[in-house]
C-alpha positions as a printed NumPy array, in Angstrom:
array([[108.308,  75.585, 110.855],
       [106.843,  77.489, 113.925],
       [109.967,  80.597, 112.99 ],
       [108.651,  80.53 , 109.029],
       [105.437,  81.075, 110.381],
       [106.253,  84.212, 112.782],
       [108.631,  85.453, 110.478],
       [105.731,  85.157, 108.223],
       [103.492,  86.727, 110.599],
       [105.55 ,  89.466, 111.746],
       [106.211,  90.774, 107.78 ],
       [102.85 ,  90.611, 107.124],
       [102.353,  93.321, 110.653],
       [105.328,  95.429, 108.985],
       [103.818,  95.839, 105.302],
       [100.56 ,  97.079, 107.259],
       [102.974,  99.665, 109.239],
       [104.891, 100.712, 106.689],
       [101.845, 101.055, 104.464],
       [101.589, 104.46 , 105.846],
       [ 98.117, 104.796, 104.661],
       [ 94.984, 103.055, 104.833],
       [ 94.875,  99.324, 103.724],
       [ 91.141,  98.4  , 102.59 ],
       [ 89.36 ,  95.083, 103.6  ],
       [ 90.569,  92.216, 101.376],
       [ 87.279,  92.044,  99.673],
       [ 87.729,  95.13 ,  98.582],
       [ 91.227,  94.811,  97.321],
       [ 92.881,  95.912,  93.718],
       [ 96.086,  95.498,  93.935],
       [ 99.16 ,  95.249,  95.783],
       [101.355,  98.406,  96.466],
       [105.119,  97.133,  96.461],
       [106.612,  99.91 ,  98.478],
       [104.289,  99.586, 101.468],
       [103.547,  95.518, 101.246],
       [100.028,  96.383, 101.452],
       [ 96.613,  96.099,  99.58 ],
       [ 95.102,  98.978,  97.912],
       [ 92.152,  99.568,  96.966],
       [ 89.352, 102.324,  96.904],
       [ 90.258, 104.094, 100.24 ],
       [ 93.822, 104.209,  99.971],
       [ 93.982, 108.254,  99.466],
       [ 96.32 , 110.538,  99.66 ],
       [ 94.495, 113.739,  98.851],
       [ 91.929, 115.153,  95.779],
       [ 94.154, 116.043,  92.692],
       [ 95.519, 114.63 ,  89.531],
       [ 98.815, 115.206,  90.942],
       [ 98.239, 113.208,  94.176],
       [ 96.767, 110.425,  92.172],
       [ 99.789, 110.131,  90.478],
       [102.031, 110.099,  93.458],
       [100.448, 107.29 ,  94.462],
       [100.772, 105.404,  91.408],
       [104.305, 106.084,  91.44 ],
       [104.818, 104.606,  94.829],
       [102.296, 101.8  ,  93.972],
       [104.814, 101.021,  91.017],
       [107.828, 101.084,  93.535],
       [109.538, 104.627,  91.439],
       [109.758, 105.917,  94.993],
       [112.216, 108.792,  93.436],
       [109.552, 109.322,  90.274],
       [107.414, 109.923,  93.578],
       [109.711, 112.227,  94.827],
       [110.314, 114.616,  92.091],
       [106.637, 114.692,  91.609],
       [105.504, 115.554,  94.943],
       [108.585, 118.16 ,  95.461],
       [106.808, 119.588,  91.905],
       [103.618, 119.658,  93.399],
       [104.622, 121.581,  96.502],
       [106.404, 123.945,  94.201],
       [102.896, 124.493,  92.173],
       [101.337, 125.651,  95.093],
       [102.863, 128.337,  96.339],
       [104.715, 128.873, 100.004],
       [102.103, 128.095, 102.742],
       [104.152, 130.013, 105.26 ],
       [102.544, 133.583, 103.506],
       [100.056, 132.711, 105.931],
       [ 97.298, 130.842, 103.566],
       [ 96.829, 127.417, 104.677],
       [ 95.069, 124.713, 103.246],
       [ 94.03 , 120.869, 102.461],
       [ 96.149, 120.895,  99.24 ],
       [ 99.471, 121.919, 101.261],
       [ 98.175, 118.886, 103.763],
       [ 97.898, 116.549, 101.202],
       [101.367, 117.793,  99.298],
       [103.325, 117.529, 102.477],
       [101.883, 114.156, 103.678],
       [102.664, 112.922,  99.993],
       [106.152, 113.986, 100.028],
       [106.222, 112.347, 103.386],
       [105.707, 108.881, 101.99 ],
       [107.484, 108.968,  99.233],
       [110.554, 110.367, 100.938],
       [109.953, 107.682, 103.653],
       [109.488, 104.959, 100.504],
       [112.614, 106.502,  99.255],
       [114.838, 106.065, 102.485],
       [115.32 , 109.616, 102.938],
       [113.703, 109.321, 106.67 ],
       [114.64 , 113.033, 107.748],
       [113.195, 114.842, 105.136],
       [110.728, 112.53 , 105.804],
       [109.948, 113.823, 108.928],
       [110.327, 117.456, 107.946],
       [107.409, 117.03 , 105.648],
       [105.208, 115.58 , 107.892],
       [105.925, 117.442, 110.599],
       [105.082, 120.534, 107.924],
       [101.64 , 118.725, 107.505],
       [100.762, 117.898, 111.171],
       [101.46 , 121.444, 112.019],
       [ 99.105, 122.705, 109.227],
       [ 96.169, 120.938, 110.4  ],
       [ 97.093, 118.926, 113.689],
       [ 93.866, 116.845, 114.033],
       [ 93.74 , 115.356, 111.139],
       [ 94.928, 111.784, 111.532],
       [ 96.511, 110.937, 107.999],
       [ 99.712, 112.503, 108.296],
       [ 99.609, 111.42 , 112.236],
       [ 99.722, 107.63 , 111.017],
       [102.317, 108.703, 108.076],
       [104.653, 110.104, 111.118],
       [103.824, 106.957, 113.117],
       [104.6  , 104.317, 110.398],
       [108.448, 106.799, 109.772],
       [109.231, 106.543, 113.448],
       [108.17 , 102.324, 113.81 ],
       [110.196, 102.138, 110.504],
       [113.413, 104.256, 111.968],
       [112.711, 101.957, 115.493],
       [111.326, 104.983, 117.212],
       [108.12 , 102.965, 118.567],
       [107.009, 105.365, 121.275],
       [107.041, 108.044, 119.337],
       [105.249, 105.735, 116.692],
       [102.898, 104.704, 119.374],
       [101.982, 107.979, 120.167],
       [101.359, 109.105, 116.17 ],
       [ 99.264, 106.494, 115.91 ],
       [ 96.876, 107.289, 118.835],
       [ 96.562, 110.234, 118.242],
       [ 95.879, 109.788, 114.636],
       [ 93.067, 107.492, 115.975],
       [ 91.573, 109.693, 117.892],
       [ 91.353, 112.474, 114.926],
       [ 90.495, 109.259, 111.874],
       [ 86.985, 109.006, 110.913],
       [ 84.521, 107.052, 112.352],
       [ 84.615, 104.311, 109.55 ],
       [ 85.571, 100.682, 110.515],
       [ 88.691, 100.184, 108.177],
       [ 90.332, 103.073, 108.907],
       [ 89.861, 102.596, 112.713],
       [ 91.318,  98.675, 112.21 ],
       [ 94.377,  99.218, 110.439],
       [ 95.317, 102.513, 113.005],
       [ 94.507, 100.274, 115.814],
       [ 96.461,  97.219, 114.768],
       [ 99.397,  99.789, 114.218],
       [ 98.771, 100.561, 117.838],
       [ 99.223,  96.668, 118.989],
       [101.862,  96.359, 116.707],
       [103.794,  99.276, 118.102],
       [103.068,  98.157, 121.491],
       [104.24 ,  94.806, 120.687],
       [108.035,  96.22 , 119.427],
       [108.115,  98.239, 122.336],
       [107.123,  95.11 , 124.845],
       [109.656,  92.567, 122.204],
       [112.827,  95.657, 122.867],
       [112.411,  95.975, 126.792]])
């Protein structure tokens, strides 16, 4: 009973790793997104845009290569960001081709993407805890443990978003303590 229980435990930790983005308080939950094992609700963002939206949707429905295609589109729409012209919308593209490459298993693109993202705008903590949740799922936890603190040091000052980064931290710090 007492191994059901952790092995309980320690899937519930994972979904809230792998969610990759921010999982709302319970009370405020809507549904559950398959591909993370998480809650989402009203703060689970990846970015302003139709397109975005529908990303999200995609991976919320588990078509992680729908998800794919759609963010590889929406890069495409907006031009090459290495003219020099940077902005939010390449940010939000690149961390949502992040996810959805990481939902979809293909964990070096994966990286590529959001390392594109973290190098547009490198405080800016949602990509940071995208990268951290890629390296705890590919077993890299210090480099996960590092993602994530820095990511809480650039996330906003509200109280879910600073929960869910900081109980990546402990669970990061926990795979690394479990591996030694």
């Amino acid at each position: 009973m007492t191994g059901n229980f952790k092995l309980k435990n320690i899937t519930a930790a994972l979904g809230l790793i792998l969610g990759l983005c921010l999982t709302p308080l319970l009370s405020q939950a809507q549904e559950y997104e398959p591909w993370t094992g998480s809650i989402a609700g009203t703060t689970f963002d990846l970015g302003n845009g139709a397109n975005l939206k529908h990303i999200r949707r995609l991976l919320n429905e588990g078509k992680t290569e729908d998800a794919v295609r759609v963010s590889r589109k929406t890069l495409k729409s907006l031009g090459d960001f290495r003219t020099g012209h940077v902005s939010e919308s390449f940010y939000d593209a690149y961390n949502a081709l992040c996810l959805s490459l990481t939902a979809n298993g293909e964990y070096e693109e994966a990286m590529d993407a959001c390392n594109t993202a973290i190098k547009q705008y490198p405080g800016r903590w949602m990509a940071l805890n995208s990268r951290g949740s890629l390296n705890f799922k590919t077993g890299k936890f210090d480099n996960a443990l590092s993602d994530y603190q820095n990511a809480l040091l650039g996330a906003p000052s509200e109280t879910h978003i600073s929960r869910v980064i900081e109980h990546n931290i402990k669970i990061s710090q926990g795979k690394m303590s479990s591996n030694r």
